[in-house]
C-alpha positions as CSV (number, residue, x, y, z in Angstrom):
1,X,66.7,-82.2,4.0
2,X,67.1,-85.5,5.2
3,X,63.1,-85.8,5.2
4,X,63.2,-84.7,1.7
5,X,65.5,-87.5,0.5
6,X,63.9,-90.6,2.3
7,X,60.7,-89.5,0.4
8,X,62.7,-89.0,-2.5
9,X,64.1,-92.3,-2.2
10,X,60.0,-94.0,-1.4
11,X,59.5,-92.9,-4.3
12,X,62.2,-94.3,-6.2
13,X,61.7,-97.6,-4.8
14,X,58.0,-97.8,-5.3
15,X,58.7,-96.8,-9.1
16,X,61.1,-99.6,-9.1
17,X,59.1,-102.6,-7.4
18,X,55.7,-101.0,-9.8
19,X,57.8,-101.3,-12.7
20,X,59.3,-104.9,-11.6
21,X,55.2,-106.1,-10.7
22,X,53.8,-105.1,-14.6
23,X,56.8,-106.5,-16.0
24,X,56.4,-109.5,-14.4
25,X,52.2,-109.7,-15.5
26,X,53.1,-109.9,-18.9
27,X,52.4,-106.2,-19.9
28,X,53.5,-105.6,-23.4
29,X,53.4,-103.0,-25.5
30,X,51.2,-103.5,-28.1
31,X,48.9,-100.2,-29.6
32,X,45.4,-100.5,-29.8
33,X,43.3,-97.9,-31.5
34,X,39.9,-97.9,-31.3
35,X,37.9,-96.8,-34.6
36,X,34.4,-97.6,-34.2
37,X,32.2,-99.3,-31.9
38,X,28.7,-100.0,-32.6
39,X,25.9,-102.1,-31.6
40,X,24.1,-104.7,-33.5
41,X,20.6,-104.9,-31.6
42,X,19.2,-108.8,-33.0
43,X,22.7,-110.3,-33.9
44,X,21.9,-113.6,-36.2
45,X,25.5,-114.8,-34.8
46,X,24.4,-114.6,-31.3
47,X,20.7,-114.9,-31.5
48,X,20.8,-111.4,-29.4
49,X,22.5,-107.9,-29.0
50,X,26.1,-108.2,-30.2
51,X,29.1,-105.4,-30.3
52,X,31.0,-104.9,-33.0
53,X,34.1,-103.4,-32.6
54,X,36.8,-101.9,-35.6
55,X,40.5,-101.0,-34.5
56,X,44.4,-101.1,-35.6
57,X,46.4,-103.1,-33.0
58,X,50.1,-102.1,-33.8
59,X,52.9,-104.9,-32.2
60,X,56.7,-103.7,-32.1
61,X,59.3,-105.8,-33.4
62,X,60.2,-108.6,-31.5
63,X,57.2,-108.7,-29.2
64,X,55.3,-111.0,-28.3
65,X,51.7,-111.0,-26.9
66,X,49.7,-113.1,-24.3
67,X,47.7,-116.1,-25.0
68,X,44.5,-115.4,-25.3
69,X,41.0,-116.2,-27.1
70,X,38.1,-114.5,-28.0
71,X,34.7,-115.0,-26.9
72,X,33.1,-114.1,-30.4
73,X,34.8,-113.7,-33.6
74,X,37.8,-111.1,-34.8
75,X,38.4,-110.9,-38.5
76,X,41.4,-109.2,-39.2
77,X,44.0,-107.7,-42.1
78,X,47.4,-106.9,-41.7
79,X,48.2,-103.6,-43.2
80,X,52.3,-103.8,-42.8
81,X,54.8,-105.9,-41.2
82,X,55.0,-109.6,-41.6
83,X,52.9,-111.4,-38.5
84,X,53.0,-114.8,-36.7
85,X,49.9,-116.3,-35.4
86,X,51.1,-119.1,-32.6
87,X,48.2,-121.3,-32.0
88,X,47.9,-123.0,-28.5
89,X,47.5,-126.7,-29.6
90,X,50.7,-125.8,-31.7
91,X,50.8,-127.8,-35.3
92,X,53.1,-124.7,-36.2
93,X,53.2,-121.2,-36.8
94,X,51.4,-119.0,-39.4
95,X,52.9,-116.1,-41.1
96,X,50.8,-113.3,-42.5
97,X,51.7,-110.5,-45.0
98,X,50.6,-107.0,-46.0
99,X,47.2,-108.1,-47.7
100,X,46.5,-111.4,-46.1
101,X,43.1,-112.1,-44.1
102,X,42.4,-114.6,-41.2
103,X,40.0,-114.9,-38.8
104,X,39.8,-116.0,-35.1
105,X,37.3,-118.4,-34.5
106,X,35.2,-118.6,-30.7
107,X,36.8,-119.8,-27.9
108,X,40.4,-120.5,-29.8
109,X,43.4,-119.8,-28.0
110,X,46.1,-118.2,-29.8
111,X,48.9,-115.1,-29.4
112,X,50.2,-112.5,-31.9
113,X,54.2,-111.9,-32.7
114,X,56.1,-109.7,-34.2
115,X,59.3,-112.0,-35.2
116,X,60.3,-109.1,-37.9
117,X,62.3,-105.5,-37.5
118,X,59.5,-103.1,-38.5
119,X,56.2,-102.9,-36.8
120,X,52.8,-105.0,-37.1
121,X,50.1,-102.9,-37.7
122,X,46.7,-105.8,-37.6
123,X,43.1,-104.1,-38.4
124,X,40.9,-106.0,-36.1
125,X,36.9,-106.5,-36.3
126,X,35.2,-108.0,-33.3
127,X,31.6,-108.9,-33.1
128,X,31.2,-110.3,-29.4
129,X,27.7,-111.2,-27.5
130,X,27.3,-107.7,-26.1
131,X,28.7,-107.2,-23.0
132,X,31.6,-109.3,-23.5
133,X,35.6,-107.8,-24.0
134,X,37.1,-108.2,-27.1
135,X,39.9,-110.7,-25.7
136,X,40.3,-112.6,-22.6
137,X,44.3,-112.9,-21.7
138,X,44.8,-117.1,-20.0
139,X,46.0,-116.5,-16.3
140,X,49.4,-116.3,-15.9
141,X,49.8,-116.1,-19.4
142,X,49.8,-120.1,-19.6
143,X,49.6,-122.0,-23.0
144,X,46.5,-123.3,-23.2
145,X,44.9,-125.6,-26.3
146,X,41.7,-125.8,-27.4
147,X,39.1,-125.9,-27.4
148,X,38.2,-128.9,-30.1
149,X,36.2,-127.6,-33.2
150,X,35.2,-131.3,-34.9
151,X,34.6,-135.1,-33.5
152,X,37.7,-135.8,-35.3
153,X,39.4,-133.8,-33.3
154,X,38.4,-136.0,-30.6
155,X,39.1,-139.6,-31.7
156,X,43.0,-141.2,-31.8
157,X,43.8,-139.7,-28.3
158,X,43.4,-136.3,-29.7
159,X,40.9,-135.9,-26.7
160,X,44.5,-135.9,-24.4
161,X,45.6,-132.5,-25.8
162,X,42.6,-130.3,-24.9
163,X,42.9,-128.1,-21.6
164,X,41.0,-125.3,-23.0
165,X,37.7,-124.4,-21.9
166,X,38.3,-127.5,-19.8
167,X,40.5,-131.1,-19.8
168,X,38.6,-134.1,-21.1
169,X,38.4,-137.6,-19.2
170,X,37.7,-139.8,-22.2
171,X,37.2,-139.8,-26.2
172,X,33.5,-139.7,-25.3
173,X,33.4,-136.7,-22.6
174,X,35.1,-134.8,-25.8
175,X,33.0,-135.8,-28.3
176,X,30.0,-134.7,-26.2
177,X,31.3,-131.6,-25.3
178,X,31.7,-131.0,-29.2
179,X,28.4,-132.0,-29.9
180,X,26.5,-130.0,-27.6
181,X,28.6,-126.8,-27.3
182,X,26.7,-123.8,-27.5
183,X,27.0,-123.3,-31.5
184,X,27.0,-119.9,-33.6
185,X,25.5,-120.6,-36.4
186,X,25.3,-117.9,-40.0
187,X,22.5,-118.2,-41.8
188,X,23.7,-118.4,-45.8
189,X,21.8,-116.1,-48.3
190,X,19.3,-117.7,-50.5
């Protein structure tokens, strides 16, 4: 008996401390369904194989998810709820309707909430360089900006507030970074 209860009790406290560790990596919990996947096998974004991936991401009142970015793009519609886009250089947050559109740019570091009492449900379309995932969480779910889309973004010390993909040293280290970053270009119709 006594065996039986110190096993019993193991048990309770590795369920505990488990429980304790993925509360403490920032698990949340978000719903992702995946529609569709499909592959693209000469991508014009990417100049190569590319992924394309449809699904519903659902977010629960009151949650909150990681920062994170994309390494392609995600275009996405919210179907119910009212969302809040956070984006990691700040500037203020965006709220999103039933009906509205917006799209996540390469590279831009951002997180989801749900700051309303019904749930978020987000339809999401990725197209990503094959092989890549759809979203990369920042370690240690750190508040990052970046990464710096025009010159302009670069000039009046604007260079300072950049620590995503990496920190700048100077106006000029920015401003060549910007203007020699690998670029997905889409062609436009004729």
């Amino acid at each position: 008996m006594r065996i039986r209860i110190l096993n019993l009790n193991k048990t309770c406290i590795f369920a505990i401390v488990l429980g304790i560790a993925l509360l403490s990596t920032g698990v949340y919990a978000a719903v992702t369904v995946i529609l569709a996947v499909g592959t693209i096998p000469k991508s014009e974004l990417f100049d190569g194989p590319a992924t394309v991936t449809v699904r519903t991401l659902t977010i629960n009142p009151g949650e909150t998810l990681a920062w994170h970015y994309h390494p392609g793009y995600a275009f996405n519609v919210v179907k119910s709820g009212q969302l809040t886009v956070e984006e990691g250089c700040g500037g203020g947050d965006e709220t999103l309707n039933p009906g509205d559109a917006f799209e996540e740019m390469e590279g831009e570091v951002h997180r989801a909430k749900n700051l309303g009492t019904e749930p978020v449900v987000v339809y999401n379309t990725f197209i990503m360089p094959q092989g890549r995932p759809t979203t990369i969480n920042i370690p240690n779910n750190e508040r990052k900006c970046g990464p710096p889309v025009t010159v302009n973004s670069c000039t009046k010390r604007g260079w300072m507030i950049y620590d995503h993909p990496q920190p700048f040293e100077s106006q000029g280290a920015c401003i060549d970074w910007v203007l020699h970053r690998p670029r997905i270009t889409i062609p436009a119709p004729y």
